[in-house]
N, C-alpha and C positions, 0 to 999 in steps of 0.2 A: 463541434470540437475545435478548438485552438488549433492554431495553423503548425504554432511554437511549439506547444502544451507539453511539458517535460512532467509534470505532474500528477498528481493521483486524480483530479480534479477531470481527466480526461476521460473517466468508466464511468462519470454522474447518471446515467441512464441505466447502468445493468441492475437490477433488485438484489440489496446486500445481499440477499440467504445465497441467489444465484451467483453471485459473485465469490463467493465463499466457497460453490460449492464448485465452482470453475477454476477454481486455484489449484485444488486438492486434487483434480481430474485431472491434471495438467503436469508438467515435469515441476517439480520443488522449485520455490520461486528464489526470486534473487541473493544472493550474499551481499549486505551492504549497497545492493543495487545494478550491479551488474554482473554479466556471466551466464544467469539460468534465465530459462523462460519466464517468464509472468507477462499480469497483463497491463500492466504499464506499459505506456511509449517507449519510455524513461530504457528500459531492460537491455533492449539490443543494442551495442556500443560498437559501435565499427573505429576502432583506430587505425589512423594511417599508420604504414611504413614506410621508411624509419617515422619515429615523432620529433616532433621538432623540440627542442627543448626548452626549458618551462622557460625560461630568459626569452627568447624567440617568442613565446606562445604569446608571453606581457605584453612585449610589445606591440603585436599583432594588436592585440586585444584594446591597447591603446591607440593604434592609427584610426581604429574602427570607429572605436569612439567620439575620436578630434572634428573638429569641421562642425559643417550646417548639418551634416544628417548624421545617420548613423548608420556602419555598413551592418546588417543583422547579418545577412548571409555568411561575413565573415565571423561574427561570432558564434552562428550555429556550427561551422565548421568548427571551429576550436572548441568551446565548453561542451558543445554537442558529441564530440568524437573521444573525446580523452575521462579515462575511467575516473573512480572518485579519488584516487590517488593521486592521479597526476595532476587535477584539477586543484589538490590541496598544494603541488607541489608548487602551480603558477598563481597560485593567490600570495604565497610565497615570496616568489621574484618578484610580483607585481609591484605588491610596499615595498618590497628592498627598492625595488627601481625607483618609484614616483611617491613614494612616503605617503602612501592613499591605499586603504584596502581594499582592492579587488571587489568585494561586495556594497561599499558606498559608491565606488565608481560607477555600476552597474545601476543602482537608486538614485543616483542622481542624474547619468545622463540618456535612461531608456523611461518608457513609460508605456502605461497599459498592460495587454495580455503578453508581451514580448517580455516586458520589463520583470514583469511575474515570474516567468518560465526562466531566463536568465539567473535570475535571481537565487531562485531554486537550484538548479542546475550548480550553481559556484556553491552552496553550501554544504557543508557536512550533513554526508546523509544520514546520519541519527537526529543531530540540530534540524534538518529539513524536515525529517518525519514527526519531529517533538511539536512542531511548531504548525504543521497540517494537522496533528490531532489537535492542537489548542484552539485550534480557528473552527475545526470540525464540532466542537464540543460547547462554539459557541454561537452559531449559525439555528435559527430558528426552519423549521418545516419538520417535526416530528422527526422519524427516523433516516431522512431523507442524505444525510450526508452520514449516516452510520457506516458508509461501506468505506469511508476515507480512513478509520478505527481497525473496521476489517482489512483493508488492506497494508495496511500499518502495520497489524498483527499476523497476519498469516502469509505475506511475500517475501519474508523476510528470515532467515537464518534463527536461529533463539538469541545467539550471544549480538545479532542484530536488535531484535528486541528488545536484550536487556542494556544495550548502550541507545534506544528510542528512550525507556524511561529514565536513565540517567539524565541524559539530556533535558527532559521535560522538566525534571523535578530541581535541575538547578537554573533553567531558562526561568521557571514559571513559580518556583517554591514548591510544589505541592506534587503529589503522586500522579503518574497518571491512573491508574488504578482509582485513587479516591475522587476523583476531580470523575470520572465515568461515574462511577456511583452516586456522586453526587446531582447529576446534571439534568438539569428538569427535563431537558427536552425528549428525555428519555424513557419509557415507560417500561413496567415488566409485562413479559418476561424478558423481553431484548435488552432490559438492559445489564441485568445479571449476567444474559448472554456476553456483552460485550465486554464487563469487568472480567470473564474468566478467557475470553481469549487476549485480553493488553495483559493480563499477568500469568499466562501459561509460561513456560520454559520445557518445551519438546525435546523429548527424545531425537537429536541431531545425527543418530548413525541409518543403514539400509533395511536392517532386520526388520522382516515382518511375520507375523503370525498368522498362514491361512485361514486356521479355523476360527481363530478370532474375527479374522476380516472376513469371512460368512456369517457367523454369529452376530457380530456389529451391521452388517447387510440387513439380516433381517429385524433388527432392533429399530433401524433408522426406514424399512417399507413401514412399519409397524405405526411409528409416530406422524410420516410425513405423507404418506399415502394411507394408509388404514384410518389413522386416529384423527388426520387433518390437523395436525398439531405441527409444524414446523420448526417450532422453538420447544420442543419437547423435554423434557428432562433426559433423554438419553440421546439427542439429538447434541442436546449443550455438552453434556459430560464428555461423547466419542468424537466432537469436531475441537471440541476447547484442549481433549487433552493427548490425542496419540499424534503420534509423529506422521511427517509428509510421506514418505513410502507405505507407511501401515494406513493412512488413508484414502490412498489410490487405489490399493487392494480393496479395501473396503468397498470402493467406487464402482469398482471395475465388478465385484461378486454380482453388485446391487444391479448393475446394467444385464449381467449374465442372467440372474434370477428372474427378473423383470422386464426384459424387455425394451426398457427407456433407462439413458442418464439419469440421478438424481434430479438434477437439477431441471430435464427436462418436465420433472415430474413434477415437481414443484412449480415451476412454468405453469403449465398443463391444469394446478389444482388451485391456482391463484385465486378463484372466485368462489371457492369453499371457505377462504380464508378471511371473510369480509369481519368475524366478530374481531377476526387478532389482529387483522390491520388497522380497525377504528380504536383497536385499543392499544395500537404502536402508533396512531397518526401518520397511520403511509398512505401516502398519494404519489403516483410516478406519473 
């Protein structure tokens, strides 16, 4: 893992499904990136008090830069500590100050896996997300960066979501919706899977429906432990389409019922799954 790694590019080891299914198990993930749990690095933002103000922050950001080296530590302090707002606000100052935007500053005078992280970290996190699905979507190893999509789609707020694909489709022209659908490296049934979770839009309030979330319990032992089917058709339907609270319940019946997390279950039934993984090209 990156020492920096602000990015999504930092969970490359966990198996999407389980990844997926450690989201929903967990408190409702990010708003725009910080605030709530997830499993990004990225999530926990510690700002200082008082903060210094976006004018102060420039400059900082500028001393760090100047010279034979570059101080990193003092730019993880600053981009590292200040929410995506405030980070908007010192990209900001920064032009006004030095007629140089904040983010060529950063491409031009870092480089490597810092440079990356940095990078990331100063952008608009829908523009950031648009831009890790387009890289995701075109990175060759079968399913293997699928979770960078999943986590795209599921850490994220809805109206988070639906400003990822605005983003996308004016960075890149095209939908992200149709650019998944399209994308060889992708196989069914994951890949349907994937189109229905980049273009869900969730139910964003707390209401949940017990019997439902027992009902959907046992729909989801049914496909994932019974049938060995993972990518199930009620698997795609009840993760792609109810909200983060009504799928914790869900999560939480399925552990009372049975004994094991989801996902430890899934863990647990990984070498049942050799026809679907040859036919998703997973290798971890």
């Amino acid at each position: 893992m990156c020492g920096w790694c602000c990015c999504l590019e930092c969970i490359h080891n966990i198996p999407p499904l389980n990844l997926l299914f450690l989201h929903f198990s967990s408190t409702p993930g990010r708003e725009g990136e910080e605030g709530a749990r997830t499993l990004s690095p990225m999530a926990s933002i510690s700002v200082p008090d008082p903060v210094p103000s976006p004018t102060e922050d420039a400059e900082s950001i500028r001393k760090a830069v100047q010279g034979w080296g570059t101080d990193e530590n003092a730019l993880i302090e600053i981009l590292g500590h200040r929410t995506a707002a405030q980070r908007a606000e010192i990209a900001v100052a920064y032009e006004g100050l030095y007629d140089k935007p904040l983010l060529r500053t950063l491409q031009d005078e870092l480089s490597s896996h810092f440079k990356g992280a940095m990078t990331l970290w100063a952008m608009d996190p829908a523009a950031r997300d648009a831009k890790l699905a387009y890289k995701a979507l075109r990175k060759k190893g079968g399913d293997r960066h699928a979770w960078v999509l999943i986590e795209v789609a599921c850490a994220s707020s809805p109206d988070h979501l639906v400003a990822v694909r605005k983003a996308y489709c004016s960075a890149y022209g095209s939908s992200l919706e149709e650019d998944v659908a399209a994308c060889p490296l992708y196989k069914e049934p994951l890949k349907q899977f994937l189109v229905r979770l980049v273009s869900s839009y969730r139910y964003g309030g707390e209401h949940v429906d017990g019997e439902l979330a027992r009902a959907e319990a046992a729909d989801l032992h049914g496909a994932v432990a019974a049938k060995k089917q993972p990518l199930h058709g009620d698997v795609v339907r009840i993760v792609s389409s109810r909200s983060k609270p009504q799928l914790k319940a869900t999560f939480q019946h399925y552990k009372q019922e049975h004994g094991k997390a989801i996902d430890e279950v899934y863990f647990l039934q990984r070498h049942y799954f050799s026809t679907v993984k040859k036919e998703l090209n997973t290798q971890k």
